[in-house]
Backbone as a chain_set.jsonl record, in Angstrom:
{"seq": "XXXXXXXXXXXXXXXXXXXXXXXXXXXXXXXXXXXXXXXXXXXXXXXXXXXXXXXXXXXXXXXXXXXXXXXXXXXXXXXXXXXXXXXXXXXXXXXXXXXXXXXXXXXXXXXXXXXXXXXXXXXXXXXXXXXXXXXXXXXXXXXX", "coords": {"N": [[0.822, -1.196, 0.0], [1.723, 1.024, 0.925], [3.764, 1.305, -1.108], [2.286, 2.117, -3.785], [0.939, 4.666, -3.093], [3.102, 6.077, -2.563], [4.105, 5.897, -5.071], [1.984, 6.814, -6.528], [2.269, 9.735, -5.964], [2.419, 10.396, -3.08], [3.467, 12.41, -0.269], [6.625, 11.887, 0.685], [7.41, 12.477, 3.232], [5.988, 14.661, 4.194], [4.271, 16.48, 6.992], [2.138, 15.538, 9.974], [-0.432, 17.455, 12.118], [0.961, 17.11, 14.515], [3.564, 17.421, 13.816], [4.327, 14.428, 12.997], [5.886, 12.232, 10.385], [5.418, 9.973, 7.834], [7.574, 8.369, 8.321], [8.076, 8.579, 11.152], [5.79, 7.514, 12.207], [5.788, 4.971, 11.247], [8.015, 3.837, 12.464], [6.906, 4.231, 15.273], [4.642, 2.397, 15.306], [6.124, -0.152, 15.203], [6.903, -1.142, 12.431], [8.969, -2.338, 10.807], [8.948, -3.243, 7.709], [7.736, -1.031, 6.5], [9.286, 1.11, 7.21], [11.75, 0.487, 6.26], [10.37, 0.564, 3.932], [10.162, 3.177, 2.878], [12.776, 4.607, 3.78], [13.693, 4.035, 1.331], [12.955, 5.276, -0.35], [13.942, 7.556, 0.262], [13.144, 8.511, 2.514], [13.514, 11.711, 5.478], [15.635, 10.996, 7.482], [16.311, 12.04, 10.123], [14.197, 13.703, 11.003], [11.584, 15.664, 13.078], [8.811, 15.143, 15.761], [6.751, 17.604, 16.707], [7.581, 17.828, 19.463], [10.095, 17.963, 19.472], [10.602, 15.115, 18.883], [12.629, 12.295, 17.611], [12.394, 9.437, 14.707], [14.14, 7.694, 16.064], [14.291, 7.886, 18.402], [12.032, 7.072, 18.851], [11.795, 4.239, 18.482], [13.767, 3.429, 20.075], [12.48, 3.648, 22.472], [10.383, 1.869, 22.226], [11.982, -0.021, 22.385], [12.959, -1.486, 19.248], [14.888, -3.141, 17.999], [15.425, -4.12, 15.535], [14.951, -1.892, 13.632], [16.108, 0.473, 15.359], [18.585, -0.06, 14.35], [18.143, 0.116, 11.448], [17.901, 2.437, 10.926], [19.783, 3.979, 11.925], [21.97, 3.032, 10.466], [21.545, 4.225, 8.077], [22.353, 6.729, 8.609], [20.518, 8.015, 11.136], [20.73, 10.501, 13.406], [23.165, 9.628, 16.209], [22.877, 11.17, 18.498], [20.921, 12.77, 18.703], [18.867, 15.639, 19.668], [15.994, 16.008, 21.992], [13.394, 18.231, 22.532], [14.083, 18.596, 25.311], [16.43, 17.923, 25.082], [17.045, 15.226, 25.62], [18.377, 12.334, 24.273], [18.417, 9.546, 22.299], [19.45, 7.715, 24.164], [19.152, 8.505, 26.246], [16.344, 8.064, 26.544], [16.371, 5.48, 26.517], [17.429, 4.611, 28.829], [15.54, 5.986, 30.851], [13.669, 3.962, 30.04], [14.518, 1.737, 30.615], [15.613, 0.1, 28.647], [17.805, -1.661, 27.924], [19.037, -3.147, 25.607], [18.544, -1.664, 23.878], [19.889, 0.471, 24.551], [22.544, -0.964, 24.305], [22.59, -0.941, 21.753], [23.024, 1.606, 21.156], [25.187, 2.513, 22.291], [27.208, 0.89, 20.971], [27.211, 1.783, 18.749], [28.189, 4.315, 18.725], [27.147, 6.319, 20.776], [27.162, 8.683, 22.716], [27.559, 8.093, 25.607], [28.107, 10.06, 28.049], [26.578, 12.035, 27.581], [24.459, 15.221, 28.176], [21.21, 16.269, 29.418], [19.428, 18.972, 29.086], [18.844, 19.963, 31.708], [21.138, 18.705, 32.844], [21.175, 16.229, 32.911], [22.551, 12.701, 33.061], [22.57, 9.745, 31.157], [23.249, 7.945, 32.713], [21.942, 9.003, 34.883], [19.556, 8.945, 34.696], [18.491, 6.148, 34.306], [20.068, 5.431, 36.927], [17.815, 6.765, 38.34], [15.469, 5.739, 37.757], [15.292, 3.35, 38.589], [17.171, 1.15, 36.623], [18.911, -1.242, 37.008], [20.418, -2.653, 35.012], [20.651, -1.821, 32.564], [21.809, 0.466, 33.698], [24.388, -0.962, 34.431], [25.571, -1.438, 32.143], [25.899, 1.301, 30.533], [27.92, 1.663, 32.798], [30.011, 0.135, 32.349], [30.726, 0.911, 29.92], [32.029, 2.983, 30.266], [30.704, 5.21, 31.591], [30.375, 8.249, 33.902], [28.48, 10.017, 35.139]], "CA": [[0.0, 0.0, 0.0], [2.653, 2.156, 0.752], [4.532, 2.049, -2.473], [1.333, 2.155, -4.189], [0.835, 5.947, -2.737], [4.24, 7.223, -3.216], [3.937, 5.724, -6.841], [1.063, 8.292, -6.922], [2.839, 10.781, -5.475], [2.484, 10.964, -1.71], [5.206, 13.212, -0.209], [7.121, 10.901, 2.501], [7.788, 13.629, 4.729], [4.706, 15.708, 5.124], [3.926, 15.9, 8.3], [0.698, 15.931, 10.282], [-0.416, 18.69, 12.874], [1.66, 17.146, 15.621], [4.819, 17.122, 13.26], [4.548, 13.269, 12.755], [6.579, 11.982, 9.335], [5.245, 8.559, 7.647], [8.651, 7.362, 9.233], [7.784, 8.338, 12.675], [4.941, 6.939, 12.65], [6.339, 3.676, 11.139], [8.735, 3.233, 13.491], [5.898, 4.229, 16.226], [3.678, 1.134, 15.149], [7.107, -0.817, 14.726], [6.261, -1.312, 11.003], [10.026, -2.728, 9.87], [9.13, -3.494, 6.368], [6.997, 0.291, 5.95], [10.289, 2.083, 7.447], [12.637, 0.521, 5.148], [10.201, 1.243, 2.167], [9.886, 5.155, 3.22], [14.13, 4.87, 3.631], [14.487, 3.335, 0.339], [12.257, 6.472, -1.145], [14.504, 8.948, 0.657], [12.429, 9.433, 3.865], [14.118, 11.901, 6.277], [15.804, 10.16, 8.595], [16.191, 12.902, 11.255], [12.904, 14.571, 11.314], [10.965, 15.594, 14.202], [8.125, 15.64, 15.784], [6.607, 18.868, 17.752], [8.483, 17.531, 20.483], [11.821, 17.292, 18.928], [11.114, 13.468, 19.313], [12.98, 11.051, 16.123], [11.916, 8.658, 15.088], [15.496, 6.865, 16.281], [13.971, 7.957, 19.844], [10.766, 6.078, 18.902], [12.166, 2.516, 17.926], [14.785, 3.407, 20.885], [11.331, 3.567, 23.123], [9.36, 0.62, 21.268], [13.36, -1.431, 22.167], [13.031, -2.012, 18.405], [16.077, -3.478, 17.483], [15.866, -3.605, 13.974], [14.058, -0.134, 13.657], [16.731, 1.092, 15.529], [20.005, -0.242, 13.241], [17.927, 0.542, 9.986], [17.697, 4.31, 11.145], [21.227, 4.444, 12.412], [22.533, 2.383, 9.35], [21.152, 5.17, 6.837], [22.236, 8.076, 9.074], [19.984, 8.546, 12.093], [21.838, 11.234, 14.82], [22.743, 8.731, 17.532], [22.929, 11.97, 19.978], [19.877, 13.653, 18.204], [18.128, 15.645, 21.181], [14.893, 16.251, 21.697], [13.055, 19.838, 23.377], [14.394, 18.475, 26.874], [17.486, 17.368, 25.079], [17.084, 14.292, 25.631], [19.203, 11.621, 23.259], [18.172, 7.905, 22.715], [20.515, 6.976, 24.86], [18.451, 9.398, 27.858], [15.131, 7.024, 26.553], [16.339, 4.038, 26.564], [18.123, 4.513, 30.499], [14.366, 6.053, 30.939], [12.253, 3.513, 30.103], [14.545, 0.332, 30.731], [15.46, -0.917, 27.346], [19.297, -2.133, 27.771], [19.283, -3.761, 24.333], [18.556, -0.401, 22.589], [21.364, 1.005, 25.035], [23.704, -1.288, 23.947], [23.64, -0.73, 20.416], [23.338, 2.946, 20.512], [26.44, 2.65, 22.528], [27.988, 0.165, 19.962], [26.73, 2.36, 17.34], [29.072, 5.414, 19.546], [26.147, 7.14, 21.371], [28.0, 9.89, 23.491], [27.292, 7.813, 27.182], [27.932, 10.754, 29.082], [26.224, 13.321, 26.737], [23.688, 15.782, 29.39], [20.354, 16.784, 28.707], [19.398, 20.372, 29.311], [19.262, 20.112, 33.506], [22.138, 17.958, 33.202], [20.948, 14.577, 33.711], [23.198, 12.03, 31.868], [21.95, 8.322, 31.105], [23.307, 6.997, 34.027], [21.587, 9.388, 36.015], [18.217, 8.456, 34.42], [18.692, 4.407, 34.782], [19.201, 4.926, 38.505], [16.498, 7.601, 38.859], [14.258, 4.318, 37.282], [15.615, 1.888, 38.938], [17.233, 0.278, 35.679], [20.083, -1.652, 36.943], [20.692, -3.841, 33.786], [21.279, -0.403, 31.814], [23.146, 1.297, 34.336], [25.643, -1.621, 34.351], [25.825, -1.487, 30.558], [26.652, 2.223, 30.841], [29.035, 2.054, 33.778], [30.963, -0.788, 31.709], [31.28, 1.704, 29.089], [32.236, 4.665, 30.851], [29.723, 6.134, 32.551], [30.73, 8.674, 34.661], [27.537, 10.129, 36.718]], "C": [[0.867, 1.262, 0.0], [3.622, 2.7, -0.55], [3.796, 2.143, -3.532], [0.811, 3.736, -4.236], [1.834, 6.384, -2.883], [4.46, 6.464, -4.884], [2.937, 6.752, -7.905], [1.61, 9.646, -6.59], [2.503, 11.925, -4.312], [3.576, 11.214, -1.333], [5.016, 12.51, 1.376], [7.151, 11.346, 3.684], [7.381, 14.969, 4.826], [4.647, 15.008, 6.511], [2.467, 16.149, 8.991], [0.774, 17.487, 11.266], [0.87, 18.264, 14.68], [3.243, 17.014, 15.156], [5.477, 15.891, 13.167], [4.707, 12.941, 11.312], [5.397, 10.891, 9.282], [6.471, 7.879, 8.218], [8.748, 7.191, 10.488], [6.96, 7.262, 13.09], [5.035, 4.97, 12.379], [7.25, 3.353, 12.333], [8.168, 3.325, 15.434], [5.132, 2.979, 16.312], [5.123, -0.222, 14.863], [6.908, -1.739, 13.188], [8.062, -1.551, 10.53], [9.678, -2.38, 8.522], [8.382, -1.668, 5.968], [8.76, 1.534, 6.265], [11.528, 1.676, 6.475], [12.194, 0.675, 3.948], [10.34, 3.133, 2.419], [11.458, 5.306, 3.512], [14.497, 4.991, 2.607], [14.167, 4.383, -0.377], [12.839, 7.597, -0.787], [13.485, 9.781, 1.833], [13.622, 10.556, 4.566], [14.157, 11.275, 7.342], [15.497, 10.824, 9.827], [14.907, 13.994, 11.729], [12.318, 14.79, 12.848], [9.927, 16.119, 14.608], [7.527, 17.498, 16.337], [7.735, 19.056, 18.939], [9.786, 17.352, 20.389], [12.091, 15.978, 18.975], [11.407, 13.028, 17.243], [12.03, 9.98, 16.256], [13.177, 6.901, 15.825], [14.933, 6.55, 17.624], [13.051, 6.652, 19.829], [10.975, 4.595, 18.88], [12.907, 2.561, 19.134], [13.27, 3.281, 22.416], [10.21, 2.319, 23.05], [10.862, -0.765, 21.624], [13.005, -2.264, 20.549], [14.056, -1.908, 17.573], [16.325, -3.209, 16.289], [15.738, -2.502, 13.493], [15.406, 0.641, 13.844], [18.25, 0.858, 14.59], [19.511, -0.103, 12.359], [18.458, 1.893, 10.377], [19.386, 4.635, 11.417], [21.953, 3.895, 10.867], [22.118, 3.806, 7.742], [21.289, 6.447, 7.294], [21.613, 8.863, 10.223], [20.981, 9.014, 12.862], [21.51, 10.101, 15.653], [22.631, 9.735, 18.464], [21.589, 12.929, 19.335], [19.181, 14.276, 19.901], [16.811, 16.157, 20.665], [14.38, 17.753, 22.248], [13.511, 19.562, 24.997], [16.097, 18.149, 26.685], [18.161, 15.787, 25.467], [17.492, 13.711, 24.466], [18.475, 10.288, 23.321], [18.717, 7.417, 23.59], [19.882, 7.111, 26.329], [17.253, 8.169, 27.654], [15.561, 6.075, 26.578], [17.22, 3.647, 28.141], [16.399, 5.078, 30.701], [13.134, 4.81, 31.537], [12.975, 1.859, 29.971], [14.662, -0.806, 29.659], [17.71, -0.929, 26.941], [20.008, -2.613, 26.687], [19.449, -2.839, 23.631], [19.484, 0.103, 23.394], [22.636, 0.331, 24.215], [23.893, -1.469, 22.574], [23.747, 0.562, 20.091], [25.117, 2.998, 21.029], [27.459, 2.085, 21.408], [28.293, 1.198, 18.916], [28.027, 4.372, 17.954], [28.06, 6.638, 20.074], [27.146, 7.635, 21.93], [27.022, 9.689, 25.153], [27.27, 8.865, 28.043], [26.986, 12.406, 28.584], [24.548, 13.726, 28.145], [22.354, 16.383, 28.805], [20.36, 18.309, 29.331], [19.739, 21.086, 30.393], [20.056, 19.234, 33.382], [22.318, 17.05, 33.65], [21.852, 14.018, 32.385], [21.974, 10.534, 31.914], [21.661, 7.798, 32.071], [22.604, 7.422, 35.107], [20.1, 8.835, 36.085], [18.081, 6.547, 35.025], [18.781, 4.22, 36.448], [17.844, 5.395, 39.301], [15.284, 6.367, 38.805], [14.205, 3.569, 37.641], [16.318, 0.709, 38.17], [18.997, -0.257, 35.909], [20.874, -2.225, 36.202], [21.419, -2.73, 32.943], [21.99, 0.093, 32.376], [24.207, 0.089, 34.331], [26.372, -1.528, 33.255], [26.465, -0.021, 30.477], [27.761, 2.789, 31.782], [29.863, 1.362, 32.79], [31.236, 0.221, 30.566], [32.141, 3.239, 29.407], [31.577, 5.801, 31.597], [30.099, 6.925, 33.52], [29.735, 9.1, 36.028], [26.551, 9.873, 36.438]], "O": [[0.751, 2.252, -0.722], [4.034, 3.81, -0.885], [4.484, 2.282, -4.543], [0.298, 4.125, -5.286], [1.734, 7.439, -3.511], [5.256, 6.992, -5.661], [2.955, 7.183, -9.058], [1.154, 10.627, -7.178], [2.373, 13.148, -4.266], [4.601, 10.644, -1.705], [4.264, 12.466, 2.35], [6.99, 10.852, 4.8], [7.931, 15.985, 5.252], [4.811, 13.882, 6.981], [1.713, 16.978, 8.481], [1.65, 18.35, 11.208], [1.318, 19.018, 15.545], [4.088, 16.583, 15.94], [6.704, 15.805, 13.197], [3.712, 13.291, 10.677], [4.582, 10.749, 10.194], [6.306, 6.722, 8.605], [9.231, 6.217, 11.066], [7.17, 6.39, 13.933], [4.553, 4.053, 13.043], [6.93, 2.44, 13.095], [8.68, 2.812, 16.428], [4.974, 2.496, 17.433], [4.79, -1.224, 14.23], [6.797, -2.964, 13.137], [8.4, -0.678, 9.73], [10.047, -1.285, 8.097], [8.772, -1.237, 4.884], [9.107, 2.488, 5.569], [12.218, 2.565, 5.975], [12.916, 0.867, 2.97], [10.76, 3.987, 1.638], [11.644, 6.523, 3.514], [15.428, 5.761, 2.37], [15.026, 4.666, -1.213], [12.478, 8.654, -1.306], [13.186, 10.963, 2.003], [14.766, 10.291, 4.197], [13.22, 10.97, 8.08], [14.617, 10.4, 10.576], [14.867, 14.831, 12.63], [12.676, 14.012, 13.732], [9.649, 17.263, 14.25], [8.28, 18.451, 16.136], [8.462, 20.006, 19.229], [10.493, 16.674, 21.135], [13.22, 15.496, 19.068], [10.801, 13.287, 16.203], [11.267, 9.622, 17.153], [12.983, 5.69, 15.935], [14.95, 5.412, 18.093], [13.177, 5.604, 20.462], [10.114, 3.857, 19.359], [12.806, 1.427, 19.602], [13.602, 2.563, 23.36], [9.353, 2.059, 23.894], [10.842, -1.948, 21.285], [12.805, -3.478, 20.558], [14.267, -1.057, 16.709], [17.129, -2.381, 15.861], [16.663, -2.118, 12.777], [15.892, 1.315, 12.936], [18.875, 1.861, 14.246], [20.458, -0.101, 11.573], [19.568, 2.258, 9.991], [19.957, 5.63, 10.972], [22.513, 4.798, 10.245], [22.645, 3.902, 6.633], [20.654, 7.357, 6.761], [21.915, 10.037, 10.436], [21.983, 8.344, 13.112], [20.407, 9.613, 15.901], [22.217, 9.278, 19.53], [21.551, 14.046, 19.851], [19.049, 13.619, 20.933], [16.496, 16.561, 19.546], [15.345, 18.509, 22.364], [13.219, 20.416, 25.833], [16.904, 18.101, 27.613], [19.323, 15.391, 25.554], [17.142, 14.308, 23.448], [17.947, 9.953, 24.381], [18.276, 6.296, 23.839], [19.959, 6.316, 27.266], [17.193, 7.325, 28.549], [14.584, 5.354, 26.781], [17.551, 2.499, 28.437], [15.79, 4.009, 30.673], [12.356, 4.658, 32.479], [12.367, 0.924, 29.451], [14.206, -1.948, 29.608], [18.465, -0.425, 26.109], [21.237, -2.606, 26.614], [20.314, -2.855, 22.756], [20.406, 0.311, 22.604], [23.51, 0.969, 23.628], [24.908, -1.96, 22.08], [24.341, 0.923, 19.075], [26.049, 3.403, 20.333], [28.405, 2.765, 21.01], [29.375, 1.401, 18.364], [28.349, 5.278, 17.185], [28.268, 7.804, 19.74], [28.212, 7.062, 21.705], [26.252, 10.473, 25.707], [26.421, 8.772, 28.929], [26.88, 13.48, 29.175], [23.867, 12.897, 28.748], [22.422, 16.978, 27.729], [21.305, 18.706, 30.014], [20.403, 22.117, 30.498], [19.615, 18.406, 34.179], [23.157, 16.725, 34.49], [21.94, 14.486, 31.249], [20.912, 10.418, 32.526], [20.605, 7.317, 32.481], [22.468, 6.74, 36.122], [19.531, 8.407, 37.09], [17.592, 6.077, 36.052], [18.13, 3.45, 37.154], [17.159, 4.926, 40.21], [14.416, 6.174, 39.656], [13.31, 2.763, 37.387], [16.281, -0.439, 38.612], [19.984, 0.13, 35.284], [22.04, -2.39, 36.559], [22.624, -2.775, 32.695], [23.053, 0.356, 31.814], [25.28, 0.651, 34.113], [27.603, -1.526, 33.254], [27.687, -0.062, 30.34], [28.344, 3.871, 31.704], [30.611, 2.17, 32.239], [32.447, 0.206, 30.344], [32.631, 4.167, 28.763], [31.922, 6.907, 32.013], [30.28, 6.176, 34.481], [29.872, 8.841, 37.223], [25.655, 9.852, 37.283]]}, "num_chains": 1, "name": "protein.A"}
């Protein structure tokens, strides 16, 4: 369906009223196969919503692995921030998703990078309770 509409000539990266892409929202519904057709068409990778959220954040929120190495593999900012400055790296110490930590780190997320009030990763993961992530970021360097 989707390459059916940009064959007609739907534009990939209109956005709606909340500044949601067709790639956000793919990688919102974890839609793999819709986010690598809307890559392959020259989606923007780095777009954002209202909220300065990616959709790198979103797959990094959804712990969708593959989501998240397509988007990085074609260019997604691994330190992209959002209106709080928040990075994937801040959501995924957040909300407890150690797997999407450890490949933004792989991928060279910036572990100690600060959001606006100066929370790093590590500060988030213990604020949450996420000991699995904070180990993963101390083992890398984590400083606070």
């Amino acid at each position: 369906m989707v390459e059916v509409l940009i064959s007609h000539g739907a534009d990939i990266n209109e956005k709606d009223g909340f500044g949601r892409t067709p790639l956000y929202i793919a990688a919102d519904k974890n839609s793999k196969e819709i986010v690598d057709v809307l890559i392959s068409h020259g989606a923007y990778i780095n777009e954002k919503n209202i909220d300065g959220i990616t959709a790198l954040q979103l797959a990094t929120l959804n712990n969708n692995k593959e989501i998240i190495e397509a988007l990085i593999s074609h260019g997604a900012s691994i330190d992209g921030k959002d209106l709080f400055g928040r990075t994937p790296l801040h959501i995924a110490a957040m909300n407890n998703r150690k797997e999407a930590a450890e490949i933004l780190i792989s991928h060279g997320a910036n572990i100690n990078e600060k959001t606006d009030n100066g929370e790093t990763a590590l500060y988030y993961a213990s604020q949450y309770d996420d000991k699995e992530t904070a180990k993963v970021l101390i083992s890398h360097g984590a400083k606070e």
